[in-house]
N, CA, C and O atoms as a CHARMM CRD file, in Angstrom:
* protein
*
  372
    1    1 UNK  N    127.39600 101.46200 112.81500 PROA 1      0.00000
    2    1 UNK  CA   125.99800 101.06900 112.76800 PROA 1      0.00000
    3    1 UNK  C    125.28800 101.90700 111.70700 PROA 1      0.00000
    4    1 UNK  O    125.68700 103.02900 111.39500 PROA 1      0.00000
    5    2 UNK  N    124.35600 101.39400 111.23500 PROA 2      0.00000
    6    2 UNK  CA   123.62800 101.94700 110.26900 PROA 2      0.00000
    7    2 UNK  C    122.49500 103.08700 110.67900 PROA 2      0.00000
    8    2 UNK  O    121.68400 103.00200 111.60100 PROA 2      0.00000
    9    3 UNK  N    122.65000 104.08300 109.82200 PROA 3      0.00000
   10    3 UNK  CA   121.43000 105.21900 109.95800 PROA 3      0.00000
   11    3 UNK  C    120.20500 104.50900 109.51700 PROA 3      0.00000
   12    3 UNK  O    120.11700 103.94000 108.42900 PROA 3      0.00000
   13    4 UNK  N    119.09000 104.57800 110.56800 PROA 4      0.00000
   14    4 UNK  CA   117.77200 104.57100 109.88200 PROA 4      0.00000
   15    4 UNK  C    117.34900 105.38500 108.95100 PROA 4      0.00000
   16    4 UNK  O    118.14000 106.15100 108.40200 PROA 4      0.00000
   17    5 UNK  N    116.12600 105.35100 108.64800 PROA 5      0.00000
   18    5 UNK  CA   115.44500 106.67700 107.08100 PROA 5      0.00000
   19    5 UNK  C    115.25900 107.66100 108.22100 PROA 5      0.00000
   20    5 UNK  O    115.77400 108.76400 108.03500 PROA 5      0.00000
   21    6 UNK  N    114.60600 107.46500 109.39000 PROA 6      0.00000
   22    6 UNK  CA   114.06300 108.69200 110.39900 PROA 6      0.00000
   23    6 UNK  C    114.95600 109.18900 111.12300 PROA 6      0.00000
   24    6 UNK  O    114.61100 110.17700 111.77200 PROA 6      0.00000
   25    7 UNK  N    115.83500 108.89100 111.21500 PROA 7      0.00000
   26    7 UNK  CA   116.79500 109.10800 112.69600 PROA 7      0.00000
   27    7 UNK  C    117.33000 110.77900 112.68100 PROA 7      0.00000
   28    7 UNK  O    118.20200 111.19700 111.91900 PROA 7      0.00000
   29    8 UNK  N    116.81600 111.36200 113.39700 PROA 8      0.00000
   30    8 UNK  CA   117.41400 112.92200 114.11700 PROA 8      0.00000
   31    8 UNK  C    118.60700 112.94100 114.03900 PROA 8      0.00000
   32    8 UNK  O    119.31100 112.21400 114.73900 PROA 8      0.00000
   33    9 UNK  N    119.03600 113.70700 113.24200 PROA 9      0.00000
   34    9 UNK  CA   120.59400 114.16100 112.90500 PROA 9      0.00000
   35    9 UNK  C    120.40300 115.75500 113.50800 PROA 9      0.00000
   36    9 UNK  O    119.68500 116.66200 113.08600 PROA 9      0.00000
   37   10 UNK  N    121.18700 115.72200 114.47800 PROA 10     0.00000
   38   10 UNK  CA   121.33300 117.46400 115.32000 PROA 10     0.00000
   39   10 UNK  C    120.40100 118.08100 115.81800 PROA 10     0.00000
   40   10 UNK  O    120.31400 119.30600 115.90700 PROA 10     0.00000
   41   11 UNK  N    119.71300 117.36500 116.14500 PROA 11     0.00000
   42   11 UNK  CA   118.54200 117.89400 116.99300 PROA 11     0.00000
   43   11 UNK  C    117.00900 118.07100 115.47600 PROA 11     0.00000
   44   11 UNK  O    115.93200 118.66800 115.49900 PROA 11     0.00000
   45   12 UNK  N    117.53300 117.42400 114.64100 PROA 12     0.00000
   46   12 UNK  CA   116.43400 117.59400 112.96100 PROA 12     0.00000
   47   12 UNK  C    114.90500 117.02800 113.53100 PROA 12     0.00000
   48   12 UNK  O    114.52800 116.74100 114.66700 PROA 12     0.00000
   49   13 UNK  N    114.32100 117.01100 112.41000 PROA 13     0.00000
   50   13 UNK  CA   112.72600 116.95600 112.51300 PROA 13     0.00000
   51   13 UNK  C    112.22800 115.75500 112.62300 PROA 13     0.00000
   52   13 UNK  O    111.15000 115.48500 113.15200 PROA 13     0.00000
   53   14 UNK  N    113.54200 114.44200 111.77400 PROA 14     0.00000
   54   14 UNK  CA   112.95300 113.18800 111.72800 PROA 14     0.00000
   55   14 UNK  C    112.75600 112.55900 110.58200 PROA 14     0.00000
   56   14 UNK  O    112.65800 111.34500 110.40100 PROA 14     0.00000
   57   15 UNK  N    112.68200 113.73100 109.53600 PROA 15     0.00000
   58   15 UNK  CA   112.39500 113.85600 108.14500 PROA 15     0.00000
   59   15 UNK  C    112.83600 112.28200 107.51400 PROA 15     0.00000
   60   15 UNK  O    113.65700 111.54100 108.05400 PROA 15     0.00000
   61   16 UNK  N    112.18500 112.02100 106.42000 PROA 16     0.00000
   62   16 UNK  CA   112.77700 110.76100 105.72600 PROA 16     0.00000
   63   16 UNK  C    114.18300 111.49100 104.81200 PROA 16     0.00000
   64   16 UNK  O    114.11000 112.53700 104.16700 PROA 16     0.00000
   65   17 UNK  N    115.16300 110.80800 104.93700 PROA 17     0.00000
   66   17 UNK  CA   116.22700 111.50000 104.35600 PROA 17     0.00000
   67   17 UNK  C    116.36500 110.80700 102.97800 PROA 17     0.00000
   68   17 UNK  O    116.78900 109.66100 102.83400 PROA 17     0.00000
   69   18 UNK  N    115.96600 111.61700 101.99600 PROA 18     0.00000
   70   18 UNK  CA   115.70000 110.97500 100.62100 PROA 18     0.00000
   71   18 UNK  C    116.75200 110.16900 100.30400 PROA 18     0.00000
   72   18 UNK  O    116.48800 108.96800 100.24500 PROA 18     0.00000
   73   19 UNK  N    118.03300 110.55300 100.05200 PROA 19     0.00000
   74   19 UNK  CA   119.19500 109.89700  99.91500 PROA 19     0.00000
   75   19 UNK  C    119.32800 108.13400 100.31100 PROA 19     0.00000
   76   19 UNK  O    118.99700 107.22700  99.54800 PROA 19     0.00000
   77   20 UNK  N    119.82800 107.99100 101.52500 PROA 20     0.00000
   78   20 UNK  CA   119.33500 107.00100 102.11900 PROA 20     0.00000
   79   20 UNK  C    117.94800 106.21300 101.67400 PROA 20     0.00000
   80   20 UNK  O    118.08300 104.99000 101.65700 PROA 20     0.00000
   81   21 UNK  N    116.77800 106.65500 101.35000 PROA 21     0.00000
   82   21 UNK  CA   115.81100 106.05400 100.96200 PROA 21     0.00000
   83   21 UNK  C    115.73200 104.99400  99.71000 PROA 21     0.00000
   84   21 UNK  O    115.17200 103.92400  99.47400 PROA 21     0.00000
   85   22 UNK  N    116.92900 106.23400  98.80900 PROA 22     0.00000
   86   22 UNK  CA   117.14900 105.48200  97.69600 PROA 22     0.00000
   87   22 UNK  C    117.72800 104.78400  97.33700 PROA 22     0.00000
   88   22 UNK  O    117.48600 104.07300  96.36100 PROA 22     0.00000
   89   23 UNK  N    119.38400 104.76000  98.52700 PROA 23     0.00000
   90   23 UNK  CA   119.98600 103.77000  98.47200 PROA 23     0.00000
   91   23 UNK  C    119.37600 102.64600  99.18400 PROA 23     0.00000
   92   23 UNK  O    120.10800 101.65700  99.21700 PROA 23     0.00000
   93   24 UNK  N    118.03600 102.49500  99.86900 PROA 24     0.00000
   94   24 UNK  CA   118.07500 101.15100 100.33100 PROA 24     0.00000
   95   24 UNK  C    117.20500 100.78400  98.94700 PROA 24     0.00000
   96   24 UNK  O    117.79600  99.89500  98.33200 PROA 24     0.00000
   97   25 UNK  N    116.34100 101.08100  98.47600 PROA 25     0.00000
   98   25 UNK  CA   115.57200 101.29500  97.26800 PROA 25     0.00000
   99   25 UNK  C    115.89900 100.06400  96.28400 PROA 25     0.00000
  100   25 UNK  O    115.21300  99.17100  95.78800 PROA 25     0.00000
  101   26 UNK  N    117.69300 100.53600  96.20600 PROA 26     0.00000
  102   26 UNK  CA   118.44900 100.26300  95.14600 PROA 26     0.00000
  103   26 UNK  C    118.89200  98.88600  96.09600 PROA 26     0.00000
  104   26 UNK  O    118.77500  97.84200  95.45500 PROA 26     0.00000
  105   27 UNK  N    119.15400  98.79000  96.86000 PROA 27     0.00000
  106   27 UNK  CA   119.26400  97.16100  97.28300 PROA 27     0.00000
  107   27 UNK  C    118.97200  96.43600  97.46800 PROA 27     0.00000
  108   27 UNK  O    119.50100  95.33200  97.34100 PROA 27     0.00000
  109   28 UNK  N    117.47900  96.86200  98.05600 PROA 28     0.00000
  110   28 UNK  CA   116.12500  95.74500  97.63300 PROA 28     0.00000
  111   28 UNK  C    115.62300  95.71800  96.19400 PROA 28     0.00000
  112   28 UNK  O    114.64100  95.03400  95.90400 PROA 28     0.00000
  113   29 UNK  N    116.24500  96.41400  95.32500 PROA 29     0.00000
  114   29 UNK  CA   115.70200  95.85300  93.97600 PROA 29     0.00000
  115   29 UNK  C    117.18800  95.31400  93.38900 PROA 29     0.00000
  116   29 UNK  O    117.35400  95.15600  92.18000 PROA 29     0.00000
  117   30 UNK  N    117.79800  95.16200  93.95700 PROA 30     0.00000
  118   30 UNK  CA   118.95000  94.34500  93.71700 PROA 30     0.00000
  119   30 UNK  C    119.04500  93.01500  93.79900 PROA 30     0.00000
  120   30 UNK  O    119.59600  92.28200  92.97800 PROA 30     0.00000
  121   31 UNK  N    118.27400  92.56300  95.22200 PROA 31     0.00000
  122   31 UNK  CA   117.91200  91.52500  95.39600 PROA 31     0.00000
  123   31 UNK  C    116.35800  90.77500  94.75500 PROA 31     0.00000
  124   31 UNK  O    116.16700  89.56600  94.62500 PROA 31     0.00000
  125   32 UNK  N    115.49700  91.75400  94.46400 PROA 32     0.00000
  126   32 UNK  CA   114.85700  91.38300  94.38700 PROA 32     0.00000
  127   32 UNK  C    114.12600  91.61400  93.07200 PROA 32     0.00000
  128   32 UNK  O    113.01500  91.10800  92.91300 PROA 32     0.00000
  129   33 UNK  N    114.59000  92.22000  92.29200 PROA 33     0.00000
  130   33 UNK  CA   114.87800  91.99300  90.38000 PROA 33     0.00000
  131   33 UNK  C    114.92800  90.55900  90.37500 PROA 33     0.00000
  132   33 UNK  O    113.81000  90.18100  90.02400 PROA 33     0.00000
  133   34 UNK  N    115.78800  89.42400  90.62500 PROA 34     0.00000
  134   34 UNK  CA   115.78100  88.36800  89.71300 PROA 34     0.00000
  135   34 UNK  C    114.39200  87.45600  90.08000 PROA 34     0.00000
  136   34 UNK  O    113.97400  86.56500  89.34100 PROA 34     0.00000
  137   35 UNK  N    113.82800  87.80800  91.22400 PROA 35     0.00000
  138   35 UNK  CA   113.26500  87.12300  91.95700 PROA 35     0.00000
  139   35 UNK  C    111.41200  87.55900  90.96600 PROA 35     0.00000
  140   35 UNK  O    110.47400  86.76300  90.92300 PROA 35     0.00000
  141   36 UNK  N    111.40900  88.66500  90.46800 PROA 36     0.00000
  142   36 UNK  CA   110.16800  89.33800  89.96000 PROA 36     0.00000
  143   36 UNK  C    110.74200  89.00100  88.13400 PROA 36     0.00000
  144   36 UNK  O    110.04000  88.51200  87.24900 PROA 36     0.00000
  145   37 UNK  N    111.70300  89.29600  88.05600 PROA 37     0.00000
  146   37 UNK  CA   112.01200  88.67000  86.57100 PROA 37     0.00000
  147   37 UNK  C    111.65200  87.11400  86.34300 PROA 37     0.00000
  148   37 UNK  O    111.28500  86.61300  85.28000 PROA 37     0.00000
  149   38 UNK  N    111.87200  86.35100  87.79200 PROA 38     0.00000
  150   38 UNK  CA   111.91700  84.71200  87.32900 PROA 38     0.00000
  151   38 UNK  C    109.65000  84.59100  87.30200 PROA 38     0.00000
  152   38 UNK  O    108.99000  84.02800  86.42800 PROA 38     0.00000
  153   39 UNK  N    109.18600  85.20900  88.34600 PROA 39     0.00000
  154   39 UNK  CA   108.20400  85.15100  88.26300 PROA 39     0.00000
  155   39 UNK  C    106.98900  85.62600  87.60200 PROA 39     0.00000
  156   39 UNK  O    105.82900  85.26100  87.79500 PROA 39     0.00000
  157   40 UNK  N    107.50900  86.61500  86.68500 PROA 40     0.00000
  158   40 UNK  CA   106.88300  87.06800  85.56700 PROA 40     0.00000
  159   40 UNK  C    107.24200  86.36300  84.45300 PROA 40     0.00000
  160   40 UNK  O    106.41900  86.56900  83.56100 PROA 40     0.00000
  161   41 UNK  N    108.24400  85.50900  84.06700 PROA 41     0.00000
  162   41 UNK  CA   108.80500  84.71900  82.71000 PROA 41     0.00000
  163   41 UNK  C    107.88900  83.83300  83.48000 PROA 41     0.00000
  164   41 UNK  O    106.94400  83.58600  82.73200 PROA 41     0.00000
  165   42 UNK  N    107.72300  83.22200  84.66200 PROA 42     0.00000
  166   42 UNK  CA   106.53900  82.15400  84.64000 PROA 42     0.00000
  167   42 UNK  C    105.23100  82.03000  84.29800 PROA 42     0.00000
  168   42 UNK  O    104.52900  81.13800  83.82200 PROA 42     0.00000
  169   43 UNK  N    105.07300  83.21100  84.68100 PROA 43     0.00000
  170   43 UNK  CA   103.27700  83.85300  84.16300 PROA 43     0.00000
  171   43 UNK  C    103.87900  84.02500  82.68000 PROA 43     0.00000
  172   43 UNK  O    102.94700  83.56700  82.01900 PROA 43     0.00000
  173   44 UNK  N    104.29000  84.18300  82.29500 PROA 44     0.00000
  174   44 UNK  CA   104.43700  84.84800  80.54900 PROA 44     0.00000
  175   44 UNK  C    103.78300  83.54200  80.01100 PROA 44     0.00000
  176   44 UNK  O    102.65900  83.25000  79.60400 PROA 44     0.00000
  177   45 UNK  N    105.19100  82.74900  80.21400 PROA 45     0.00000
  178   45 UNK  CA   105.00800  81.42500  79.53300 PROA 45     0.00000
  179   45 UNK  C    103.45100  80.93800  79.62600 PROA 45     0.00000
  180   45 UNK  O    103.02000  81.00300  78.47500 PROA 45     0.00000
  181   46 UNK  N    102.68900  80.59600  80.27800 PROA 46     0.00000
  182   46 UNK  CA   101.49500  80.42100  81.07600 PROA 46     0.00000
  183   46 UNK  C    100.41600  81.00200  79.66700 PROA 46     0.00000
  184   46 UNK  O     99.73100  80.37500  78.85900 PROA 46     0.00000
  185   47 UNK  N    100.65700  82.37800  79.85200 PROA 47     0.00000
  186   47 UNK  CA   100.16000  83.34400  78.56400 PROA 47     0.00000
  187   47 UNK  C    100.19200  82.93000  77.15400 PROA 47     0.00000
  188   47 UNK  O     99.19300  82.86700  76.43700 PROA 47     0.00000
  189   48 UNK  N    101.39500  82.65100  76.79500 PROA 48     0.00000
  190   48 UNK  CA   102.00600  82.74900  75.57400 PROA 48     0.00000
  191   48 UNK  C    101.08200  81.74300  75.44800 PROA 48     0.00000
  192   48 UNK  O    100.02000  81.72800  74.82500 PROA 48     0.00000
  193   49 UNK  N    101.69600  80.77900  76.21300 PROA 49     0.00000
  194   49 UNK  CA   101.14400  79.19000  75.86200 PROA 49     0.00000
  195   49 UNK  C     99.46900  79.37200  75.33700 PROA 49     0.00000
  196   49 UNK  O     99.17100  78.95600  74.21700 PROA 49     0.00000
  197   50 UNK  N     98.60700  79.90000  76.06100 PROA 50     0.00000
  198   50 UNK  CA    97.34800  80.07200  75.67400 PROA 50     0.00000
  199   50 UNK  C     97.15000  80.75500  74.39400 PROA 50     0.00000
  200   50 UNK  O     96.49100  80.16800  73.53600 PROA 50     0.00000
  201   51 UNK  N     97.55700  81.73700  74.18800 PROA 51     0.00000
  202   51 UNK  CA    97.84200  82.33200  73.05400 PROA 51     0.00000
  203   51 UNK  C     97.64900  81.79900  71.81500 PROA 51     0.00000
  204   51 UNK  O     96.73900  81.79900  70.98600 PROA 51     0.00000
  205   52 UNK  N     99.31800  81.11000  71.95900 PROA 52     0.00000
  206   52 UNK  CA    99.65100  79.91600  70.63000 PROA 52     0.00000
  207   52 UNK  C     98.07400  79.39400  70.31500 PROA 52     0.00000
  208   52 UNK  O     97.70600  79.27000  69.14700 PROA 52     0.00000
  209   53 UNK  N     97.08000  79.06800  71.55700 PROA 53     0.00000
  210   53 UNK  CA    96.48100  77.63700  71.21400 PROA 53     0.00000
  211   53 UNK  C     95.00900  78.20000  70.97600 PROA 53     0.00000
  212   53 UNK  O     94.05000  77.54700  70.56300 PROA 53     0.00000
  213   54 UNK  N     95.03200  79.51000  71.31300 PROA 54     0.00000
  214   54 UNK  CA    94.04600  80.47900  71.39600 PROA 54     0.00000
  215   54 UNK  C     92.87700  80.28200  69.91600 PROA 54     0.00000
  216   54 UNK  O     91.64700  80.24400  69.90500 PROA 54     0.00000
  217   55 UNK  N     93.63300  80.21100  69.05600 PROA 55     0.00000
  218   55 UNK  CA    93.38100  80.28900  67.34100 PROA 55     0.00000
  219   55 UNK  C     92.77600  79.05000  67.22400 PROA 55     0.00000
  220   55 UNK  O     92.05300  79.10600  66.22900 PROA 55     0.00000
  221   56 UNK  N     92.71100  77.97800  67.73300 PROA 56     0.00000
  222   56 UNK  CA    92.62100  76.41300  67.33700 PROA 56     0.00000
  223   56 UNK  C     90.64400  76.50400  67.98900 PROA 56     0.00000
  224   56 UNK  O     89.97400  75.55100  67.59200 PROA 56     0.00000
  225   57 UNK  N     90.21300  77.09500  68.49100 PROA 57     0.00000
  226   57 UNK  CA    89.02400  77.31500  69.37600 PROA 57     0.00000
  227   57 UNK  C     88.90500  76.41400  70.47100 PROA 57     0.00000
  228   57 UNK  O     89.71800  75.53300  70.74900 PROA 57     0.00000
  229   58 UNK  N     87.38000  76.79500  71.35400 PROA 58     0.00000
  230   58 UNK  CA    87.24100  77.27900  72.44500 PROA 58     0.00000
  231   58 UNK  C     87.88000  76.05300  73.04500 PROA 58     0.00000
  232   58 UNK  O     88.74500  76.16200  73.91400 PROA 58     0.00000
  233   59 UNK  N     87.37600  74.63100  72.49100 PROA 59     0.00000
  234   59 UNK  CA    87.40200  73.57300  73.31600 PROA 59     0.00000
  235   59 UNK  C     89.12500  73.05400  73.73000 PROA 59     0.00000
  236   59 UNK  O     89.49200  72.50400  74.76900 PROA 59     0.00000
  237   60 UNK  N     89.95700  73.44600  72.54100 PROA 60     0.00000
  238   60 UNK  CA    91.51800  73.41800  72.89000 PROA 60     0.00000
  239   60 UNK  C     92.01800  74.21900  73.58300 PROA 60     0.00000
  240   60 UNK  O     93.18500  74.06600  73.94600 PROA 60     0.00000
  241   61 UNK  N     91.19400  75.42400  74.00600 PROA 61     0.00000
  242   61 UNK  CA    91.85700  76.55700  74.61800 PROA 61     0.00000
  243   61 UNK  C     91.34900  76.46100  76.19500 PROA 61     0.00000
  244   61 UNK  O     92.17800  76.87700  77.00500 PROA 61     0.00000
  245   62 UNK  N     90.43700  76.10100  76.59200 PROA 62     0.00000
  246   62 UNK  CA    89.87200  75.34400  77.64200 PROA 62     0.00000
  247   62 UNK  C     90.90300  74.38000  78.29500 PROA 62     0.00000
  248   62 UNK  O     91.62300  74.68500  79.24500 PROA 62     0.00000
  249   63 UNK  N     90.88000  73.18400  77.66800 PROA 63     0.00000
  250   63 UNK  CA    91.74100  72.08500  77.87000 PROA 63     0.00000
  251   63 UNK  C     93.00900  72.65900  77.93300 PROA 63     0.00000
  252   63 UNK  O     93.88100  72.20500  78.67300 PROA 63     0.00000
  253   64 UNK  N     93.10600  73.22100  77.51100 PROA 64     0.00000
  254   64 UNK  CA    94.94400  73.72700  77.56700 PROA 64     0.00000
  255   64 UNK  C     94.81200  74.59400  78.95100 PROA 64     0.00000
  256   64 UNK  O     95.37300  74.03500  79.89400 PROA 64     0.00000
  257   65 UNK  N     94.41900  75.38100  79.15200 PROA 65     0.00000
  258   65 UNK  CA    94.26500  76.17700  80.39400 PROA 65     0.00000
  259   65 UNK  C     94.01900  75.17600  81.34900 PROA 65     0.00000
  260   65 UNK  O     94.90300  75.28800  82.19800 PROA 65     0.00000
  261   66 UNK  N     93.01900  73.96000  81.72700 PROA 66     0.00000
  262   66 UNK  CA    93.03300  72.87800  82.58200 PROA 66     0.00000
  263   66 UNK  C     94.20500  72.49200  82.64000 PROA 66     0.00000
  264   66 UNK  O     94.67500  72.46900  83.77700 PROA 66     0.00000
  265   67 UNK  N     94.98700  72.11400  81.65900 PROA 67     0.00000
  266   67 UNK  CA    95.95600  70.95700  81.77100 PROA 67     0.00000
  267   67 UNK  C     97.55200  72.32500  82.28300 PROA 67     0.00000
  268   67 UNK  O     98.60400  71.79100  82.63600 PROA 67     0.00000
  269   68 UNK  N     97.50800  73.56500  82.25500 PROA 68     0.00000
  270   68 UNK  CA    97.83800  74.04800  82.80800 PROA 68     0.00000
  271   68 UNK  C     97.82900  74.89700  84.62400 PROA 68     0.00000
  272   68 UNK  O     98.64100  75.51600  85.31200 PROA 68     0.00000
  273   69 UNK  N     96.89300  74.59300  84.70700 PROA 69     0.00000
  274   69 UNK  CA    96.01700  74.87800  85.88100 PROA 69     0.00000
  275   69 UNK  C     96.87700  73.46600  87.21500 PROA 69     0.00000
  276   69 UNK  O     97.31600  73.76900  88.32500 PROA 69     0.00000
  277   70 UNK  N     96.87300  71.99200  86.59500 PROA 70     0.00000
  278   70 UNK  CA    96.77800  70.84000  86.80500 PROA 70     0.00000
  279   70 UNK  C     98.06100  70.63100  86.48800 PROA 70     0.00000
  280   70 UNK  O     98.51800  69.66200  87.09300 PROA 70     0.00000
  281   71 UNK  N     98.63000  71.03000  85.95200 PROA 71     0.00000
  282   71 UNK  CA   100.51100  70.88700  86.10500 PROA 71     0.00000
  283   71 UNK  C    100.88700  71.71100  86.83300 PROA 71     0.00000
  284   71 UNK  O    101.75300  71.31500  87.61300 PROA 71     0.00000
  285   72 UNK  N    100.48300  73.14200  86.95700 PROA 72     0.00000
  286   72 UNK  CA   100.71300  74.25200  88.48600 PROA 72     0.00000
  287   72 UNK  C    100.97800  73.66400  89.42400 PROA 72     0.00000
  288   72 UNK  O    102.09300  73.47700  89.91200 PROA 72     0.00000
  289   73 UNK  N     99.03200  72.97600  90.10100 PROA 73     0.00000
  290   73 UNK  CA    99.36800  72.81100  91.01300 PROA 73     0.00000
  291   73 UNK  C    100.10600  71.70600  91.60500 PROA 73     0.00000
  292   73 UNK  O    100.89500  71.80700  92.54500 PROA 73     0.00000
  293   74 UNK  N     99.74100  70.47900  90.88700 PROA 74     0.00000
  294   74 UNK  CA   100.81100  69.17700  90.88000 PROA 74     0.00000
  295   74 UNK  C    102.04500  69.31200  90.89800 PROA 74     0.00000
  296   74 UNK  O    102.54100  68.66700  91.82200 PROA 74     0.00000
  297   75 UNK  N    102.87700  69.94200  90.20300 PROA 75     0.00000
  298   75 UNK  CA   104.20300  70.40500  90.45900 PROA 75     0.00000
  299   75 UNK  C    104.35200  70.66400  91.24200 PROA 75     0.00000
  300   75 UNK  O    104.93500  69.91100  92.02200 PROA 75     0.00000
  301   76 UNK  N    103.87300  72.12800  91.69000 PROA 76     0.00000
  302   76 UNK  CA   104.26500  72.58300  93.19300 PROA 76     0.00000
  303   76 UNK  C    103.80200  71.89700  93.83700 PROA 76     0.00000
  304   76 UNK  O    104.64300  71.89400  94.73600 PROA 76     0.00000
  305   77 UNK  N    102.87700  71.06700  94.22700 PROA 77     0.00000
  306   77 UNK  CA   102.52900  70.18100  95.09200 PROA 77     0.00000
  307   77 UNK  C    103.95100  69.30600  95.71100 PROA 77     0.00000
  308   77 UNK  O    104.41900  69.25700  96.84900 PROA 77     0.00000
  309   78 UNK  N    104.39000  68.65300  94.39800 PROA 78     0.00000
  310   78 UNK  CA   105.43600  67.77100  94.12500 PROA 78     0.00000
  311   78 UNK  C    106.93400  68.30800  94.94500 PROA 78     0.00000
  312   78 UNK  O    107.64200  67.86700  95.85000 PROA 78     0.00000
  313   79 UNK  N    106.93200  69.36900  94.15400 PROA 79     0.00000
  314   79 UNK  CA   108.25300  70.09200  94.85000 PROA 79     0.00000
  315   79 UNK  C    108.11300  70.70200  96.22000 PROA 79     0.00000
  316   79 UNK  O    109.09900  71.30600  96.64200 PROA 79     0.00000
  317   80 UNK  N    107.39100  70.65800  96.73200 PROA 80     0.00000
  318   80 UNK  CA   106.54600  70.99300  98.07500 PROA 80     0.00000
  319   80 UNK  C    107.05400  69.69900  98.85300 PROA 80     0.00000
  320   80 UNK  O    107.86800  69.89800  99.75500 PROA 80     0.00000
  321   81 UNK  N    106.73500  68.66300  98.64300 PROA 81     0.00000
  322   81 UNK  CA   106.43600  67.62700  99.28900 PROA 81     0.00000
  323   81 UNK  C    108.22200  67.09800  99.47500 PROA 81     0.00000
  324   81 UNK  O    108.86400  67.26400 100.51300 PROA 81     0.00000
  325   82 UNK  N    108.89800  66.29200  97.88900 PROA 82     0.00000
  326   82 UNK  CA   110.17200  67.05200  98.10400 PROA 82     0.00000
  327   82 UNK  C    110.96900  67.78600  99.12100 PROA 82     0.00000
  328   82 UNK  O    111.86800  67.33700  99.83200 PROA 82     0.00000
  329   83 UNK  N    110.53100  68.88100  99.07600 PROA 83     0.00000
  330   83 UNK  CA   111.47900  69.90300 100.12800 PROA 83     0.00000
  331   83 UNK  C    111.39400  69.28200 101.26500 PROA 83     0.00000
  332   83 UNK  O    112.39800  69.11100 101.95700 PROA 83     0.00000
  333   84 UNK  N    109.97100  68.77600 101.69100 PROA 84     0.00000
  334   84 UNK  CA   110.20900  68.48400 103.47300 PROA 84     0.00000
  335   84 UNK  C    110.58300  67.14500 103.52800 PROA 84     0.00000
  336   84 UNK  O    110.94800  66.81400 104.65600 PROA 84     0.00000
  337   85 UNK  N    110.63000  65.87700 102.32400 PROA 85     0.00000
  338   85 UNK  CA   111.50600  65.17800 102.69900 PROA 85     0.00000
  339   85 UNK  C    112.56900  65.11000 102.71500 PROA 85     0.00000
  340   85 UNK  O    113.07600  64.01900 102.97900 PROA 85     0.00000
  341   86 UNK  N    113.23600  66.03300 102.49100 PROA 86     0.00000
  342   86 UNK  CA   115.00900  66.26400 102.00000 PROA 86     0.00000
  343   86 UNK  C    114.78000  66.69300 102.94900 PROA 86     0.00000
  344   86 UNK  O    115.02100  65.76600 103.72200 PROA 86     0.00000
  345   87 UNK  N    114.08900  68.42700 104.16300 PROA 87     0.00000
  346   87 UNK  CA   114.83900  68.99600 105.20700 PROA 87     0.00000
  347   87 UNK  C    114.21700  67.76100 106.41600 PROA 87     0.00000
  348   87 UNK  O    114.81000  67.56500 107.47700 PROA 87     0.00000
  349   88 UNK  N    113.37900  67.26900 106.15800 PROA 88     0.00000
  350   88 UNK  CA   113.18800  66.03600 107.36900 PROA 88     0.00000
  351   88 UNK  C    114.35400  64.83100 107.20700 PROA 88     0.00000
  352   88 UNK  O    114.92000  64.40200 108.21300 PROA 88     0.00000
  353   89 UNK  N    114.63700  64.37300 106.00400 PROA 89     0.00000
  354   89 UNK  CA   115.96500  63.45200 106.39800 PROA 89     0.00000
  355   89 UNK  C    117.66400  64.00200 107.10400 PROA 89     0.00000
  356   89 UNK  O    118.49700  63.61900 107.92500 PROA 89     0.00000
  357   90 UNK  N    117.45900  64.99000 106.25000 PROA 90     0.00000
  358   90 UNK  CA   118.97100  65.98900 107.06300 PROA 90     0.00000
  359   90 UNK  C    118.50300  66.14500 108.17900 PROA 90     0.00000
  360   90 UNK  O    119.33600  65.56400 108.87400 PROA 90     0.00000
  361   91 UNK  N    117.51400  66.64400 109.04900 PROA 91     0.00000
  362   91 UNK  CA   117.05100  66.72200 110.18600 PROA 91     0.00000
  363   91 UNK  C    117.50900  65.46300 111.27200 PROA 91     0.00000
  364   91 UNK  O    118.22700  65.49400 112.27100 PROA 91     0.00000
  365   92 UNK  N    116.94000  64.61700 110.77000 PROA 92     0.00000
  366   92 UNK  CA   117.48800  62.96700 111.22300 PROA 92     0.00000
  367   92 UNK  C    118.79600  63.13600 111.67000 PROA 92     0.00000
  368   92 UNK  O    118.92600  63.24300 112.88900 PROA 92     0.00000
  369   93 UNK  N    120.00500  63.19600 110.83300 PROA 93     0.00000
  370   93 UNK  CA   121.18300  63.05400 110.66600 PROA 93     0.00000
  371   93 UNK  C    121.67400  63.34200 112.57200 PROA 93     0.00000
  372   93 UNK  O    122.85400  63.29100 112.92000 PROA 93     0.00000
């Protein structure tokens, strides 16, 4: 069984045992690196994109931010909606 971070070793204080701390540290950013990498390349893109269009003035840079705003949420809307008809038909089964 696994040691907690606190757990009294020999009658001890309770102390957080640094070691251990860092190895769990290192496994939740193991898992969870690709997951903050995929969601920051999403915001980037998002950025960049404005950027590029930034130079052209206000009224393209506006519209571009709408029409980004409005593919966000529609997408995820989309893929939202999606998911629960795929886990509601397997459900059926």
């Amino acid at each position: 069984m696994e040691k907690g971070l606190l757990e009294k070793e020999n009658g001890g204080s309770g102390e957080i045992r640094w070691n251990v701390f860092v190895e769990e540290v290192k496994r939740v950013g193991y898992l969870a690196g690709p997951m903050v990498t995929v969601t920051l390349s999403q915001y980037f893109l998002q950025i960049i994109s404005l950027m590029m269009v930034g130079h052209l003035g206000k009224l393209a840079l506006s519209s571009t931010a709408i029409a980004i705003s409005i593919c966000a949420v529609s997408g995820f809307s989309v893929i939202v909606s999606l998911m629960f008809l795929l886990s509601h038909h397997y459900n059926m089964r």
